[in-house]
N, C-alpha and C positions, 0 to 999 in steps of 0.2 A: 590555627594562628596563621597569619597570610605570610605569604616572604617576601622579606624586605632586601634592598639592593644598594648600593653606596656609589657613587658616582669615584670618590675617591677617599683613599683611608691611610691615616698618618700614623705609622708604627715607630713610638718612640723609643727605643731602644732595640735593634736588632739582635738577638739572641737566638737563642734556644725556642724560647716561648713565640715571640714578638716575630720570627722566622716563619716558623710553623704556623701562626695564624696567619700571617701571609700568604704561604701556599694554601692554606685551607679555601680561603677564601679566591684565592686565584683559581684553585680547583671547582669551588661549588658556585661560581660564577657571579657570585655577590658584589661584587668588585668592578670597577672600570678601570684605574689607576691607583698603585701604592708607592706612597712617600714613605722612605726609613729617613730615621736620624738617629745618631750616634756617636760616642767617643771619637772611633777607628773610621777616619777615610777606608784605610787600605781593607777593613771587615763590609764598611759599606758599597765597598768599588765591587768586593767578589758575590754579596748581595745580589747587587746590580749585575753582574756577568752570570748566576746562578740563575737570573729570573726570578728570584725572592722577590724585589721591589722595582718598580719601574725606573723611580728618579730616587735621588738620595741630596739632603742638604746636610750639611754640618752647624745650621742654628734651628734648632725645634722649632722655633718661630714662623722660618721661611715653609718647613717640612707642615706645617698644621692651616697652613695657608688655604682656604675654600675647601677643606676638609670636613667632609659628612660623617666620617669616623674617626674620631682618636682611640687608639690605643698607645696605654700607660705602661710598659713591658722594663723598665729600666729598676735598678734593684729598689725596695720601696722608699731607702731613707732618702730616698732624692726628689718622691713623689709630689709632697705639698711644695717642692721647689722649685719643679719643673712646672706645676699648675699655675703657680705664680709668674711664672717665664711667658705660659702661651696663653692667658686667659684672655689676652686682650685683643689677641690677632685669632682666637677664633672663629670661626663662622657661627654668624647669630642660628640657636638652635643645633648646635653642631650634637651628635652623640659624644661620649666621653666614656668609657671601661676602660680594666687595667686588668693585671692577673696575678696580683700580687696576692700572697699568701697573708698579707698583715689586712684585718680589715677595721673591726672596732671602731676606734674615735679616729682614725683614718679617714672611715668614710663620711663622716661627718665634716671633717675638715675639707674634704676633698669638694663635696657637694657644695659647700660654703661658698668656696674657692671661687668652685665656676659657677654659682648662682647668677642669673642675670644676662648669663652668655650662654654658655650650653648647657646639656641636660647629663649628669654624673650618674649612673650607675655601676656599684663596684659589683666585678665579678674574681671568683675564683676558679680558675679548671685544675684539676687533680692532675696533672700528666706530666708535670717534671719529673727530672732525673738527676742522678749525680752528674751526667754531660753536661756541655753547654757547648755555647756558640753555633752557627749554623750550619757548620758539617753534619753533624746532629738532626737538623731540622727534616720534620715531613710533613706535609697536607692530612694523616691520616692519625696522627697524635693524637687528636679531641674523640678522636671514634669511641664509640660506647665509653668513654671516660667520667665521671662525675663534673658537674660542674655548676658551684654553689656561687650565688647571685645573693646582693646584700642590698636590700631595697629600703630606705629608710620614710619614715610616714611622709614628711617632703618631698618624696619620689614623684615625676613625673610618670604618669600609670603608660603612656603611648614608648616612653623609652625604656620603660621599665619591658612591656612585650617586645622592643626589638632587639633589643636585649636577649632577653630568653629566646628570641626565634632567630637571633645571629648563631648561637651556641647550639643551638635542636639542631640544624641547617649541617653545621661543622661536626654532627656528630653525637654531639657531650647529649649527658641525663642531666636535664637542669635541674636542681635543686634551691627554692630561695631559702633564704636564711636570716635570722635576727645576726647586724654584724659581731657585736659581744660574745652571742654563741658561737661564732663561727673561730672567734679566736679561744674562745676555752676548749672546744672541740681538737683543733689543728694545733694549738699547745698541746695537748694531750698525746695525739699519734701522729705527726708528724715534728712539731718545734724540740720537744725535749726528746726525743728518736735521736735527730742529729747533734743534740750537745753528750748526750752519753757516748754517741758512738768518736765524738769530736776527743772526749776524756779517756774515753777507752784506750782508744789508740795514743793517746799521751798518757795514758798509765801505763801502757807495756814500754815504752820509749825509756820512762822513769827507772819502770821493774829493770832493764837491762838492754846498753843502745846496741845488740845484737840478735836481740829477742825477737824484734821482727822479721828475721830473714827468715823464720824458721815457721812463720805465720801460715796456715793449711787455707780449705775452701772455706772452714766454718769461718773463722775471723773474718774472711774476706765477707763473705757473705753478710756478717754483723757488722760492718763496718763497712760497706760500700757507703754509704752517704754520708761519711766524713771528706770523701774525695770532693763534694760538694764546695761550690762556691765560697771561700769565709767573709768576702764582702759583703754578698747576698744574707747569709747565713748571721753576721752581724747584725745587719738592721733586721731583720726579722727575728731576734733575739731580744735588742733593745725594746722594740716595738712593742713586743707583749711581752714582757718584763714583770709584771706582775703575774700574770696566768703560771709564766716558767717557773718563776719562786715560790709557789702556790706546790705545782708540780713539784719541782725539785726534792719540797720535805716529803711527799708521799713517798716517792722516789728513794728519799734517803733511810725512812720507815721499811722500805721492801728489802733495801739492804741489809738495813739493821738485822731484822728477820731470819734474813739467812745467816747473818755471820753469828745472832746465837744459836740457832739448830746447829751450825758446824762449832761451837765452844764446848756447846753441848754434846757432843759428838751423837746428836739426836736422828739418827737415820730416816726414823719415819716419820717424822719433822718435816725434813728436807726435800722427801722425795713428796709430801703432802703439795710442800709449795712448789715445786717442779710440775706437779698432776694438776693443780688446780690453774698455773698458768700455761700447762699443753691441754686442759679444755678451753680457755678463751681461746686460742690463739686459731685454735681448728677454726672456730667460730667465722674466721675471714676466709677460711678455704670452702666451708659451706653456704657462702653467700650466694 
């Protein structure tokens, strides 16, 4: 696959993510010039004094102006809204990815959006964290990282490879993917991950508003990604709404489970379901 180069690329929303592809891209020299846009002058000023982005605007409009690349980095429920904002000041043929974790009828909406103007391919890269913002950010995030691409039959096939050879470039294992599956997948091990770990941590607050001082490594460790985003974390909730509620009863089924082996005061019960979920879990350590 040949490498491709952007003269200039509009990162709309400076974060964590929308950060990091910046420098990536500043790094692997894909780039001439990067426009952020964003909520915060004062996140996009230290941006700009960081070297994250060259110039910064405060209307996405101005920031997507002659722009060979957009990137869509701002939390998703804002997506189809923001597309609606710059679809008309883009550059004929412009590219268009995002790194939103919601894909599905997203993507579809998305591609719509810009039909006729630019060319949408949604992507995902696996490399978030409970941080955010650009203190956080590095050029080296995408490295051997996953990164699932959702290309739908109306895919243009030319942006569909620059696509995949923007991400190879930056690092990531591309992976494409049906977008449906990609959200019944990412519902599964990463969307209902952070509402149990979101519950957890507001069940001990419940059990006793003292109980958490007393919290060790393990809690922390199971519940680091409650410390995540709840804006984010909302719309990527509503979004696949169906898939979570789907999840949830399994979910509620697992518990059930254990809490009759402990009625039961069923030991080998218990420790069965203990055994059979420390053999999946190896499963990610042997990859």
């Amino acid at each position: 696959m040949s490498r491709i180069s952007f003269g200039k690329t509009a990162v709309i929303g400076v974060g964590l993510l929308g950060a990091s592809v910046a420098l990536a891209l500043r790094e692997s020299g894909l780039c001439g010039m990067i426009h952020g846009y964003g909520r915060s002058e004062d996140n996009l000023r230290r941006a700009k004094e960081r070297g994250i982005i060259d110039e910064y605007r405060l209307s996405a409009r101005e920031a997507c102006a002659d722009a060979d690349l957009v990137l869509l980095s701002t939390p998703v429920g804002v997506f189809k809204s923001m597309a609606e904002e710059i679809k008309e000041y883009l550059k004929e043929g412009a590219l268009v990815t995002d790194v939103g974790s919601i894909k599905g009828k997203m993507v579809s909406a998305l591609e719509e959006l810009f039909s006729g103007r630019a060319r949408y391919i949604g992507s995902h890269p696996i490399a978030g964290s409970d941080t955010s913002g650009i203190d956080e950010a590095r050029a080296d995030l995408f490295r051997a990282a996953r990164c699932i691409v959702t290309p739908t039959e109306r895919s243009d096939s030319s942006a569909l490879e620059s696509i995949v050879s923007l991400w190879e470039t930056l690092g990531a294992r591309v992976e494409i993917m049906d977008a449906c599956r990609h959200d019944a997948i990412y519902g599964a091990v990463s969307h209902l991950p952070h509402l149990v770990a979101y519950a957890l941590v507001n069940t001990i607050g419940t059990a006793g508003e003292d109980y958490i001082e007393y919290a060790g490594q393990g809690f922390r460790d199971t519940t680091r990604i409650a410390m995540s985003s709840p804006e984010l974390w909302r719309d990527v909730s509503l979004h696949n709404r169906e898939n979570l509620l789907r999840l949830m009863d399994l979910f509620g089924d697992a518990l059930d489970t254990l809490r009759r082996r402990l009625e039961e005061n069923d030991a080998a019960g218990l420790e069965s379901e203990f055994s059979k979920a420390r053999a999946l879990r190896k499963k990610i350590e042997e990859r």
